[in-house]
N, C-alpha and C positions, 0 to 999 in steps of 0.2 A: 327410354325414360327411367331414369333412377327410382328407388324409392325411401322411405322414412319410417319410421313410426314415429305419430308426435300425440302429444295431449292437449285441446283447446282449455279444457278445464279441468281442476285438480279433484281426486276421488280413489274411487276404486280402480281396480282391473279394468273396466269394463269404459273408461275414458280414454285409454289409448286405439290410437285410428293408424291405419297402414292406408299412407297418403302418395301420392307422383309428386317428386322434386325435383327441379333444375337447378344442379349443382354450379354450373358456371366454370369461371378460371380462378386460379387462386392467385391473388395480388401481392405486392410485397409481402417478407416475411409468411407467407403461407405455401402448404401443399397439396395438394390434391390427392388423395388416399382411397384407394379400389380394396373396400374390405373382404376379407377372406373366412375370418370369424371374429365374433363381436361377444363380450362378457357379460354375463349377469350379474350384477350385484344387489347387495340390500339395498344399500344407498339408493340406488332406483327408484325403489319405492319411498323412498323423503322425500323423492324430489314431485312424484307423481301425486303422491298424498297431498303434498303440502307444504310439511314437515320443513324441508329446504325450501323456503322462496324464489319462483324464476318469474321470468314475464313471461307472460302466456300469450297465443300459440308457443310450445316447448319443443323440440326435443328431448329426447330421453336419452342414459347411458352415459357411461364417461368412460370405457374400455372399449378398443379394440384392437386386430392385429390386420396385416396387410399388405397391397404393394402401394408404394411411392409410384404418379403416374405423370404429375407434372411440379414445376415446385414454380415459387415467385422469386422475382426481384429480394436477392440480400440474402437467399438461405444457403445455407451452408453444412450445416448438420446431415442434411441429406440428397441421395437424388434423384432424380426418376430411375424408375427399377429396384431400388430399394426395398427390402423387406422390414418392416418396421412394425413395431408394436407401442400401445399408450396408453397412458390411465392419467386422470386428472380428477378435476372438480368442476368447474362451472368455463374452468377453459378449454375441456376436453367436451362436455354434455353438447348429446346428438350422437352418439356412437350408435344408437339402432336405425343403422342405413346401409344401402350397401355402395353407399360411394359419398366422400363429404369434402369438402374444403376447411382447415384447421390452422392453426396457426401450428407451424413446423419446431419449433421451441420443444413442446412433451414429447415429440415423435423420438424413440430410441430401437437403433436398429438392431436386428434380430440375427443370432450368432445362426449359422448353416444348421448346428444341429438340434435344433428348437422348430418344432411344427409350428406354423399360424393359431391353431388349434391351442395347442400347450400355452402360448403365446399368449391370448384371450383368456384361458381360462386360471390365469397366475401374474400379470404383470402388476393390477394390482393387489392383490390378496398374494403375490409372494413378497413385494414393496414394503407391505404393510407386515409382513413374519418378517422380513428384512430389518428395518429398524423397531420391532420390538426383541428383536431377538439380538442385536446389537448395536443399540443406540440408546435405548429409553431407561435401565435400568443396567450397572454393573455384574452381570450373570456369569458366575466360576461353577466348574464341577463342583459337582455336589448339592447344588440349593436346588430348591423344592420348588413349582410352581403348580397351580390349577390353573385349567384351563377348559370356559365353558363353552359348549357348540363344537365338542372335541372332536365332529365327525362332518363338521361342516370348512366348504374352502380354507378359512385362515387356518381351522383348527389343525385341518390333518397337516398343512405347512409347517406350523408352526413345532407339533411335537415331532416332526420326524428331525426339523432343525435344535431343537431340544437337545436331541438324543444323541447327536454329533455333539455340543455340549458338554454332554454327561450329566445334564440334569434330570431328575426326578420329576417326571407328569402324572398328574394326577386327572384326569377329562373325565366335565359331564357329559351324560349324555340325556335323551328324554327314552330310547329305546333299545332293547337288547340286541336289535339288528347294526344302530349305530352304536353302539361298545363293541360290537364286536370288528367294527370296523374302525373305530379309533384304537383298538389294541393292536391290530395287523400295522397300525402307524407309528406306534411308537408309546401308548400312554401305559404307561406304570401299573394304573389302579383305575378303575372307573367307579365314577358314583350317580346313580341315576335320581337325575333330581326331582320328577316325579314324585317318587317313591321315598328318598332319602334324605335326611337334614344334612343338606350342605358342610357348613360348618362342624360339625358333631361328627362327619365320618373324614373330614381334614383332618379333624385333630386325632384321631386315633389311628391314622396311617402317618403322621408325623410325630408321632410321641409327644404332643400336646402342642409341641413348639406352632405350628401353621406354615402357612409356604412363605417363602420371599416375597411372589409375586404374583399377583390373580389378575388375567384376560379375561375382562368380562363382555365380550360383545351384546349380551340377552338386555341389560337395563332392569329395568323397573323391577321386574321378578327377583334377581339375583342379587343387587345392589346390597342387603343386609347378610347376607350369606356370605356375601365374596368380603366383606369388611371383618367378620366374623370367623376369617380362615386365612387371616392374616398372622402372620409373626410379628414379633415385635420390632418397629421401625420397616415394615414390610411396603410395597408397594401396589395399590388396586389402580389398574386402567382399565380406565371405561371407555371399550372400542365403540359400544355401539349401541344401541337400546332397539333391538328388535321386538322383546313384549310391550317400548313405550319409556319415555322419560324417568328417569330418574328420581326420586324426589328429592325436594330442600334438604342440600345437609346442613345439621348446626354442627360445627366446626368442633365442639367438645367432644364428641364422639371421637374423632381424628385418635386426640390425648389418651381418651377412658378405652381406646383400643390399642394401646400401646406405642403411641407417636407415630402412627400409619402416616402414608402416603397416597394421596389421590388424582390422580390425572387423567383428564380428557384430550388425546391426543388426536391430530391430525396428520393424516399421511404428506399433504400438501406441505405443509411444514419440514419435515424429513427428507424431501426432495426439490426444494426450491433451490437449492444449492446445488448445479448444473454438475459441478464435482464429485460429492456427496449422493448424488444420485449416479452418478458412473458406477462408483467403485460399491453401491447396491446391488445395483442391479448386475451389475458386472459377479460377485459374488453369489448373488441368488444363480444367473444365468451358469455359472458354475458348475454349483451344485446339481441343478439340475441336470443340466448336459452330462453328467460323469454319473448320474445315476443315486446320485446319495439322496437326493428330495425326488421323488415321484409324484405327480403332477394328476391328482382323479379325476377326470371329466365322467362323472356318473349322467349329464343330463342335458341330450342336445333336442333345441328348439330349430324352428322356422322363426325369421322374426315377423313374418305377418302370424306368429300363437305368442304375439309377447305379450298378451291378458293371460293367458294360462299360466306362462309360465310362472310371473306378477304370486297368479293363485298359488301354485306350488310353491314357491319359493316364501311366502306368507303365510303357508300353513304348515309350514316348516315339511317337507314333505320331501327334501331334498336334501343330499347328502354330498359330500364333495366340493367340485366348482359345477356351474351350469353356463353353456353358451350358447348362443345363438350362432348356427351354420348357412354362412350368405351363399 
């Protein structure tokens, strides 16, 4: 008997259940996937909270890596024995199982020198450094960026792809353990946001000017920080609201901060394009294989502890990527 973790009703940690599934065959257009390691993300937790609406009974999860074991009628992408890895949104979710039926479409295979491991704990959070780091905003040596949660999954991707660049990082971080761990990756300067006004120690490691570009994954907390450490005609993307929503912006501030730019971006968007997603991930898988992006799994679970992890991962208590080992 297989297994899952799923959620009947939306909450805390303490709503996910490690349940017995019968996976079946997979039918047209689908494959049958024997997971080897399975991702953690934030995202998790919107979908478990709430925050994302599913129909309940859920799965959870929209990353994993693994072998292809049977496929359906019409696929072609892959095929049994296949090493493959995937990240999605609501057409991926159910990734904490150690065997599921999916549609063969997000499934992209996995080059020889890439663990299962590596695989889980970067397809999306490298996807995601992938078209921010070449797609979302025109980035030439020399331009400045911040970058919050500098010691977290996207973050540490994100500066070490930076740095190949030639651009200027500047990561916060909440503690002196994680600075010292987003400097070993690449960032410039750190500023501990605890402790320090965001904005106010931007402007004085860029001579007033501000970055081009602010990663904001945190939300609610950083939102006027990260507006406020802008240059002029600069760019703020908001990956993600981990302290919480955003709030209302009135659109004048945009102006009265120098014609900034604001965008909330989707990964799903940047790879809908079956092309556009090769020559990504083709790119990311790259780098990584030749060594230039380093890939940190600081934090492996069972996914019958995937409430704790939920905890860790919400108490911010984690650093790197974290996965679950099937």
């Amino acid at each position: 008997m297989e297994h899952a973790v799923r959620f009947h009703q939306t909450g805390g940690p303490e709503v996910l259940r490690w349940e017995d599934v019968d996976v079946g065959s997979p039918g047209p257009g689908e494959a049958l996937v024997q997971h080897v390691a399975v991702g953690l993300n934030f995202a998790d937790a919107y979908f478990r909270s709430g925050l994302y609406p599913v129909q309940l009974p859920s799965g959870i999860g929209v990353e994993a890596a693994g072998v292809v074991k049977a496929v359906g009628e019409g696929v072609t992408n892959v095929a049994p024995g296949d090493r493959v890895t995937y990240t999605g949104f609501l057409d991926t979710l159910g990734a904490y199982c150690t065997e599921r039926i999916l549609r063969a479409a997000p499934l992209i295979r996995l080059p020889d020198g890439i663990s299962y491991e590596t695989a889980a704990a970067m397809t999306m959070r490298g996807l995601t450094s992938a078209y921010l780091m070449r797609r979302i905003w025109p980035l030439k040596a020399g331009d400045s960026i911040l970058l919050h949660a500098a010691a977290g999954g996207v973050g540490l991707i994100v500066s070490q792809w930076a740095k190949l660049l030639g651009l200027m990082v500047i990561g916060t971080v909440s503690t002196d353990a994680k600075g010292d761990i987003a400097r070993a990756h690449g960032c410039d300067h750190i500023i501990h946001s605890g402790r320090e006004d965001v904005a106010r120690r931007v402007r004085e490691l860029t001579g007033e000017a501000g970055v081009s570009v602010v990663y904001d994954g945190i939300g609610k907390d950083t939102f006027a920080g990260s507006l406020g450490s802008l240059k002029r005609r600069g760019l703020l993307v908001c990956l993600g609201t981990a302290s919480g929503p955003v709030p209302p912006l009135d659109l004048t501030q945009l102006a009265a901060k120098g014609s900034v730019f604001v965008t909330r971006p989707a990964l799903a968007d940047y790879i809908a394009d079956p092309a556009e997603k090769r020559e990504l991930a083709g790119e990311l898988f790259g780098h990584v294989a030749a060594g230039r992006i380093r890939i940190e799994i600081h934090q492996r679970y069972r996914l019958e502890d995937a409430a704790q992890a939920h905890r860790d991962l919400e108490a911010r208590r984690t650093t790197g990527s974290s996965i679950f080992v099937v």
